[in-house]
Residue frames relative to the residue before (quaternion, step in Angstrom):
aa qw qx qy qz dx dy dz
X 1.0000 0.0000 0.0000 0.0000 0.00 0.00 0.00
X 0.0238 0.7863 -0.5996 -0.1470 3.46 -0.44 0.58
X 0.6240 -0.4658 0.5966 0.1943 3.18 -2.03 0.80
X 0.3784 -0.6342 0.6716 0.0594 3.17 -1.94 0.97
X 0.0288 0.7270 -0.6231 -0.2870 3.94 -0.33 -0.02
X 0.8072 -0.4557 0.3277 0.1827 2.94 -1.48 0.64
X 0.4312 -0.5635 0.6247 0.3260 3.71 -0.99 0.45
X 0.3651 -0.6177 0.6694 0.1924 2.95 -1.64 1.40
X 0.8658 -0.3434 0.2635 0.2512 2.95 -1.96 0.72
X 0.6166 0.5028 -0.3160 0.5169 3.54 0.87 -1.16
X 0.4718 0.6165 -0.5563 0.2963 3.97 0.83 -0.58
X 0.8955 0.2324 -0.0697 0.3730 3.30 0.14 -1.73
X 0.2986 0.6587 -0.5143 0.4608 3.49 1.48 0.58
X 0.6086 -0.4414 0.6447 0.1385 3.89 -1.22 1.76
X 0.5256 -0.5263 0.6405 0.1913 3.54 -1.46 1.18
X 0.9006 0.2572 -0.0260 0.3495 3.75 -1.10 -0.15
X 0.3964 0.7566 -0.4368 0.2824 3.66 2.05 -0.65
X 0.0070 -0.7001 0.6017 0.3844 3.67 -1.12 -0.02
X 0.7868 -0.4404 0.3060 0.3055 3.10 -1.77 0.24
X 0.1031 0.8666 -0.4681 -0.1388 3.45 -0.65 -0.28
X 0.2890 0.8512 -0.4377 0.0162 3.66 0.82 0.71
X 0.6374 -0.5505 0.4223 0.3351 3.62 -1.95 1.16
X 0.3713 -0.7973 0.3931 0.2682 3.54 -1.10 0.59
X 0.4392 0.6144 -0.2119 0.6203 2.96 2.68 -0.50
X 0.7273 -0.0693 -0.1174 0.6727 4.15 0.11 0.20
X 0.6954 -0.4753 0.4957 0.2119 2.59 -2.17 -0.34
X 0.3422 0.6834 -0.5852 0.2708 3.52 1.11 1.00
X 0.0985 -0.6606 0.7423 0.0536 3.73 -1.52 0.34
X 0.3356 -0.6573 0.6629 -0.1262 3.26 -1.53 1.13
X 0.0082 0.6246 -0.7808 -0.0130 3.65 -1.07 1.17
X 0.2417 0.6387 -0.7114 -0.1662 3.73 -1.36 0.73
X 0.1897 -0.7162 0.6702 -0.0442 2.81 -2.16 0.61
X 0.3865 -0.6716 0.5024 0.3836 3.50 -0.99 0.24
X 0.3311 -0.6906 0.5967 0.2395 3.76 -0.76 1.04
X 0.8927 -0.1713 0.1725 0.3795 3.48 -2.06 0.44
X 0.7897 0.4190 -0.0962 0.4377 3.27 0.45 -1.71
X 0.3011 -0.7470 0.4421 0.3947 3.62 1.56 0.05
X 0.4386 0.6049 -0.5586 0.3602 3.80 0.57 1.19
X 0.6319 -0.6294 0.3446 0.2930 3.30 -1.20 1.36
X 0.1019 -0.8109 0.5753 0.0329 4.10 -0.17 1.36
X 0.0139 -0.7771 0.6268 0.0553 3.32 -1.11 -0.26
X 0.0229 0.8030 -0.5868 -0.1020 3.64 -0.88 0.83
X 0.1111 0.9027 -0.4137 -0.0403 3.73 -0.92 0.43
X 0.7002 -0.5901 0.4017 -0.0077 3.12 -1.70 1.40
X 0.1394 -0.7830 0.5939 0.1219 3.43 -1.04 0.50
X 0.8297 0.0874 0.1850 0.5194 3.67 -0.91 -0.06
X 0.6588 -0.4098 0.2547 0.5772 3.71 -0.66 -1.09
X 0.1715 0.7758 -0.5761 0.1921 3.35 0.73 0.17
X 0.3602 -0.7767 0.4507 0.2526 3.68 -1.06 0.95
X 0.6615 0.5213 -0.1635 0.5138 3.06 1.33 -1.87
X 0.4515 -0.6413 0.5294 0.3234 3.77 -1.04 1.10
X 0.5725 -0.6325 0.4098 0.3230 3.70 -1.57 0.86
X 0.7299 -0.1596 0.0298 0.6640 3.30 1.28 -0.79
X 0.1776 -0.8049 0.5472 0.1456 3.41 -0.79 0.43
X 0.0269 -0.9113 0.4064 -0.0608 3.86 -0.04 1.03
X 0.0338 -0.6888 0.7008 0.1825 4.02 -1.07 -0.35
X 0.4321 -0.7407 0.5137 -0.0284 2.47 -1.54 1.43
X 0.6288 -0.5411 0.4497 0.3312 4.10 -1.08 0.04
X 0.8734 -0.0547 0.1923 0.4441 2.81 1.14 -1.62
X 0.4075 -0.7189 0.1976 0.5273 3.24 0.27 0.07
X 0.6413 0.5169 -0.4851 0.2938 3.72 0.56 -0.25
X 0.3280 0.6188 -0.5314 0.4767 3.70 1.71 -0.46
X 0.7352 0.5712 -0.2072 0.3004 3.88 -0.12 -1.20
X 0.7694 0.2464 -0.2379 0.5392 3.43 1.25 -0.75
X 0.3700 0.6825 -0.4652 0.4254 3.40 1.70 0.01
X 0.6425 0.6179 -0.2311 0.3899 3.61 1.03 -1.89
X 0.6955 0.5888 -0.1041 0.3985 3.16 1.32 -1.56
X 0.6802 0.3815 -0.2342 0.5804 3.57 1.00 -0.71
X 0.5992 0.5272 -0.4054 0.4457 3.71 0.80 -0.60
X 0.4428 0.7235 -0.3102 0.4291 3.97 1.72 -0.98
X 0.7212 0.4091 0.0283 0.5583 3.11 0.54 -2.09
X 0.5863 0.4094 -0.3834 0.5845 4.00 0.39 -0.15
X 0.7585 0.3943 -0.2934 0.4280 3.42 0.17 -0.96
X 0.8288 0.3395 -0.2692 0.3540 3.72 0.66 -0.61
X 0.4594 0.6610 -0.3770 0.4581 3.02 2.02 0.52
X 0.6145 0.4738 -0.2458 0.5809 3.47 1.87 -0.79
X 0.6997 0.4176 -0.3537 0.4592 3.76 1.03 0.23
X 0.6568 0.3716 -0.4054 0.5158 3.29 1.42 0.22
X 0.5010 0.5963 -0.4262 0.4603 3.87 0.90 0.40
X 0.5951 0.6789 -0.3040 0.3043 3.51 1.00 -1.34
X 0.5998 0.3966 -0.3990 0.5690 4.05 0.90 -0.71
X 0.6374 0.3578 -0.4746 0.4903 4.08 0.10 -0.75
X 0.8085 0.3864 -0.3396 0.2857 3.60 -0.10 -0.70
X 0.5632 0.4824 -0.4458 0.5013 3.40 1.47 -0.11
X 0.5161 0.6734 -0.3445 0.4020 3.47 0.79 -0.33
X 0.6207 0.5295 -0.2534 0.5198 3.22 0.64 -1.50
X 0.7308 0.4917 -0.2783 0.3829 3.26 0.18 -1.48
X 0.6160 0.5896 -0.3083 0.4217 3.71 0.61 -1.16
X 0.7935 0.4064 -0.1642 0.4222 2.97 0.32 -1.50
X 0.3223 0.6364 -0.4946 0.4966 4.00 1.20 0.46
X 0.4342 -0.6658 0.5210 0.3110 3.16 -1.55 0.55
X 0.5161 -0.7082 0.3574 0.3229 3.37 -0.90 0.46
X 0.5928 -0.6216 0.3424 0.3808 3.96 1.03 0.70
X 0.4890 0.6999 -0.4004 0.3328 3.53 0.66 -0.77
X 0.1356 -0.7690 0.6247 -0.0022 3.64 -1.27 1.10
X 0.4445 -0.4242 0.5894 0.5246 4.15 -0.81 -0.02
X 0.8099 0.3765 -0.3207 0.3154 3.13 -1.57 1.14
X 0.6481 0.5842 -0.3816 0.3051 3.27 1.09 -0.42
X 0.2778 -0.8662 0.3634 0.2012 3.40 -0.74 -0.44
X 0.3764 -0.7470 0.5465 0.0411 3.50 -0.22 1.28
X 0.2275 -0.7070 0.6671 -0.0586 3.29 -1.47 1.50
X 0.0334 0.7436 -0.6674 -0.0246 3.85 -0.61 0.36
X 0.0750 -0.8616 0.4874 0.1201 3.07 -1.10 0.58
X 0.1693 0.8248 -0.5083 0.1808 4.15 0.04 0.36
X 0.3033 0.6446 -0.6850 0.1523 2.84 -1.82 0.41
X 0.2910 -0.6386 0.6841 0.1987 3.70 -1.60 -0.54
X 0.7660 -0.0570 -0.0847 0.6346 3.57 -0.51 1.44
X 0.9004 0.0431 -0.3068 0.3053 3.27 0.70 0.41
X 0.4900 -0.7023 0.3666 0.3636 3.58 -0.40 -0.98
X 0.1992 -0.7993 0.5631 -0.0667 3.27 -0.19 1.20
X 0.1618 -0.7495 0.6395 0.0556 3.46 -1.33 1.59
X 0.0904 0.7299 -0.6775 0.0108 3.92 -0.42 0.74
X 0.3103 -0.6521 0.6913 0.0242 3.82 -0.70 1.73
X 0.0001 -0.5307 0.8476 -0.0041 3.94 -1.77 0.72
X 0.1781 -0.5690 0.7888 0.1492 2.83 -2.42 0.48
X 0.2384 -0.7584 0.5415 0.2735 3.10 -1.07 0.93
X 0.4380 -0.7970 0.4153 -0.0203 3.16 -1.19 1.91
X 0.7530 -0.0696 0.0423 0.6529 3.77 1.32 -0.41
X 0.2341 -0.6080 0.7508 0.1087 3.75 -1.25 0.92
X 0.0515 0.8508 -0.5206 0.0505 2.64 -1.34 2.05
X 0.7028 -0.1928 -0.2114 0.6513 2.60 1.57 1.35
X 0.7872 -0.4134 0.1944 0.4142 3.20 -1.41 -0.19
X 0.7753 0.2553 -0.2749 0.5081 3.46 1.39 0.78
X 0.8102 0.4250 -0.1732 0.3647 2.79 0.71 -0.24
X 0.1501 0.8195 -0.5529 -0.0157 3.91 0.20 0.32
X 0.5802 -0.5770 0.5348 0.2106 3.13 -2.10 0.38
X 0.1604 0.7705 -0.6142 0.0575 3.89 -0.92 0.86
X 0.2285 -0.6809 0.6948 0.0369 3.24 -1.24 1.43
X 0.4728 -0.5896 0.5983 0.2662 3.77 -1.18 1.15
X 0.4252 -0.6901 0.5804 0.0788 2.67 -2.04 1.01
X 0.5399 -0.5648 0.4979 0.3764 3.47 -1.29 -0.73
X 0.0110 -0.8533 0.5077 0.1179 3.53 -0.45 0.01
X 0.4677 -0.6447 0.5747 0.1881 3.64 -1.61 1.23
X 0.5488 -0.5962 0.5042 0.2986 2.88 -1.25 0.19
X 0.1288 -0.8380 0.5212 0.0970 3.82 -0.67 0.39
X 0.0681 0.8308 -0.4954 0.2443 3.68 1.80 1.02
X 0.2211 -0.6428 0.7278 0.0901 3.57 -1.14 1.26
X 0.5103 -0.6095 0.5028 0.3395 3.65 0.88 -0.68
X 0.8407 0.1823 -0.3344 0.3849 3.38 0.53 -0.14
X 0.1141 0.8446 -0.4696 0.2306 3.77 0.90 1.35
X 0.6235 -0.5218 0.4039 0.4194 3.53 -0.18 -0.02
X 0.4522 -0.6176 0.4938 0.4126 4.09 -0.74 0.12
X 0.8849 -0.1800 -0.2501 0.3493 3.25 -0.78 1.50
X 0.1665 0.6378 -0.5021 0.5599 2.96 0.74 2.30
X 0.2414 0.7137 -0.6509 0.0938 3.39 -1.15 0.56
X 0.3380 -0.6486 0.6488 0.2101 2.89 -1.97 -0.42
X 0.2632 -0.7974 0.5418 -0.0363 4.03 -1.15 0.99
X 0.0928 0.7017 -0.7040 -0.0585 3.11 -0.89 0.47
X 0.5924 -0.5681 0.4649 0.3321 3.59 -1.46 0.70
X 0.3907 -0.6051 0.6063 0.3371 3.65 -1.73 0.15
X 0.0804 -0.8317 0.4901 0.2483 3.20 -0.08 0.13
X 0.6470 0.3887 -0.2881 0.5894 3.56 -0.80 1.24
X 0.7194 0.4942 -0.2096 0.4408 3.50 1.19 -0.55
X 0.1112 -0.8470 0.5192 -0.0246 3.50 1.27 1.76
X 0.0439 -0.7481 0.6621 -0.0055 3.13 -1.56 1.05
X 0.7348 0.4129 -0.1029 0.5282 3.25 1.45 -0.10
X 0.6569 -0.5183 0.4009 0.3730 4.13 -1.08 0.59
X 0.3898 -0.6719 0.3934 0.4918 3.29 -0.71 -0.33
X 0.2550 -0.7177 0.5855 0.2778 3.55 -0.79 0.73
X 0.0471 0.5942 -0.7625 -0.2516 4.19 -1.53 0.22
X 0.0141 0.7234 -0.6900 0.0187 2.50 -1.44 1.15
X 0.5859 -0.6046 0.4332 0.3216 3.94 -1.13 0.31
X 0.3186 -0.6934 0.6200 0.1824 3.61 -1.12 0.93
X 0.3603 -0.6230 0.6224 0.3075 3.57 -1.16 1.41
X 0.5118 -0.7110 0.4306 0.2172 3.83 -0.85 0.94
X 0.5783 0.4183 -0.2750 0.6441 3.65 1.43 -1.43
X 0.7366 0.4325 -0.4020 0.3296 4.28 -0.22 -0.40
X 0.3407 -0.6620 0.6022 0.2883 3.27 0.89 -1.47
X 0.3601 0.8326 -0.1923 0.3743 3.66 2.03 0.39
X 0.2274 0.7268 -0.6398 -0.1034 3.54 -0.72 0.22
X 0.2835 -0.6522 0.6985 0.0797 3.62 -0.91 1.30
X 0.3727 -0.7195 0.5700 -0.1362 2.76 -1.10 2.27
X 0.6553 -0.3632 0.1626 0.6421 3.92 1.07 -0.35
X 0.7884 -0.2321 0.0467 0.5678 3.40 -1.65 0.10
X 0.9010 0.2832 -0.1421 0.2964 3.67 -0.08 -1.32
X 0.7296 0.3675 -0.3294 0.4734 3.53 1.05 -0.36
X 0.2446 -0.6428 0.7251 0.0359 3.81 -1.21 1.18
X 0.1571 -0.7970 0.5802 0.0587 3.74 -0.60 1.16
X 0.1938 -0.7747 0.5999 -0.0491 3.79 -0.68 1.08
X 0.5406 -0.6424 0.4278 0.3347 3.21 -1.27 1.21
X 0.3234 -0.6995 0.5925 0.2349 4.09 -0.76 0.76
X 0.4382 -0.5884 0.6733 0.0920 3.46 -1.65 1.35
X 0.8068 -0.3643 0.3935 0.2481 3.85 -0.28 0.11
X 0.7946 0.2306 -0.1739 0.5341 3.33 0.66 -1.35
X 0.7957 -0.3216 0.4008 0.3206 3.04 -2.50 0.46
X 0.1618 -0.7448 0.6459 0.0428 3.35 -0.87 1.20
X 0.3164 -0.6509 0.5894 0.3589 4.25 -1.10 1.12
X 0.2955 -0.5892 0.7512 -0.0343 2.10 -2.15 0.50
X 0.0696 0.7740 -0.6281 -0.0395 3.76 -1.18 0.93
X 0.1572 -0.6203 0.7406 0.2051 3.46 -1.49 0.47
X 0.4154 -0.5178 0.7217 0.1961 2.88 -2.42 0.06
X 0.5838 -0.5831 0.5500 0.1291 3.10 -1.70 1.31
């Protein structure tokens, strides 16, 4: 089977287009008047061959409207890695004592409560599951409830595990994702 390489950029670049490229990212503009002599425009990223979108316009200010939104947008995709960085590299807020809620299940809902038991560094902390009470007003549906954790009331090893920096997260294993708990009675559901 043999293999085709791709058309270089100049393929789908308009006869006569001029160039137009941001000095803030790596966006690049070809306009041109299309068939119908309406103001067109097609545009590029980086080295990217295939144009991002390739369009005609009504008028021309529709076109530079299209055109700045291009250039705006690839100015917010070339910031995104520094700011995810930044962000990562934040501590994750966490103190001894809080307490972490996960929730999971299939057909139903499982409540599994953690305290977080030692900060071992600026990512990573230790949390040992709790127990939880019940927090039943009585009038819930039949096999429905509500929980609150014990706090202090270890039922579990410690676990260290890493805080996701951009969530505020600590992924407990494949299926539970542990969030920082607000105070109130969290539902619960079982299956018959």
């Amino acid at each position: 089977m043999t293999r085709f390489a791709p058309f270089p950029r100049d393929f789908y670049i308009p006869k006569g287009s001029v160039k137009i490229a941001d000095r803030n990212s790596d966006g690049v503009v070809y306009v041109y008047r299309s068939a119908k002599d309406r103001p067109a425009t097609m545009a590029f990223h980086g080295e990217a061959v295939k144009p991002d979108w390739h369009h005609s316009f009504a008028n021309e200010a529709t076109r530079e409207h299209k055109i700045r939104a291009h250039f705006e947008g690839r100015q917010r995709a070339a910031s995104w890695p520094a700011e995810h960085r930044a962000e990562r590299k934040q501590p994750h807020g966490f103190e001894v004592g809080h307490i972490l809620y996960a929730s999971w299940g299939y057909e139903q809902t499982n409540i599994d409560f953690y305290q977080v038991t030692r900060i071992i560094g600026a990512h990573t902390v230790e949390v040992r599951e709790v127990s939880q009470i019940a927090a039943d007003t009585g009038n819930e549906p039949w096999m429905t409830g509500k929980c609150l954790p014990k706090p202090d009331g270890f039922t579990g090893e410690p676990l260290r595990r890493r805080v996701n920096g951009r969530s505020k997260t600590v992924r407990i294993d494949k299926v539970r994702t542990a969030f920082l708990w607000d105070g109130r009675p969290i539902n619960w559901t079982g299956y018959a």
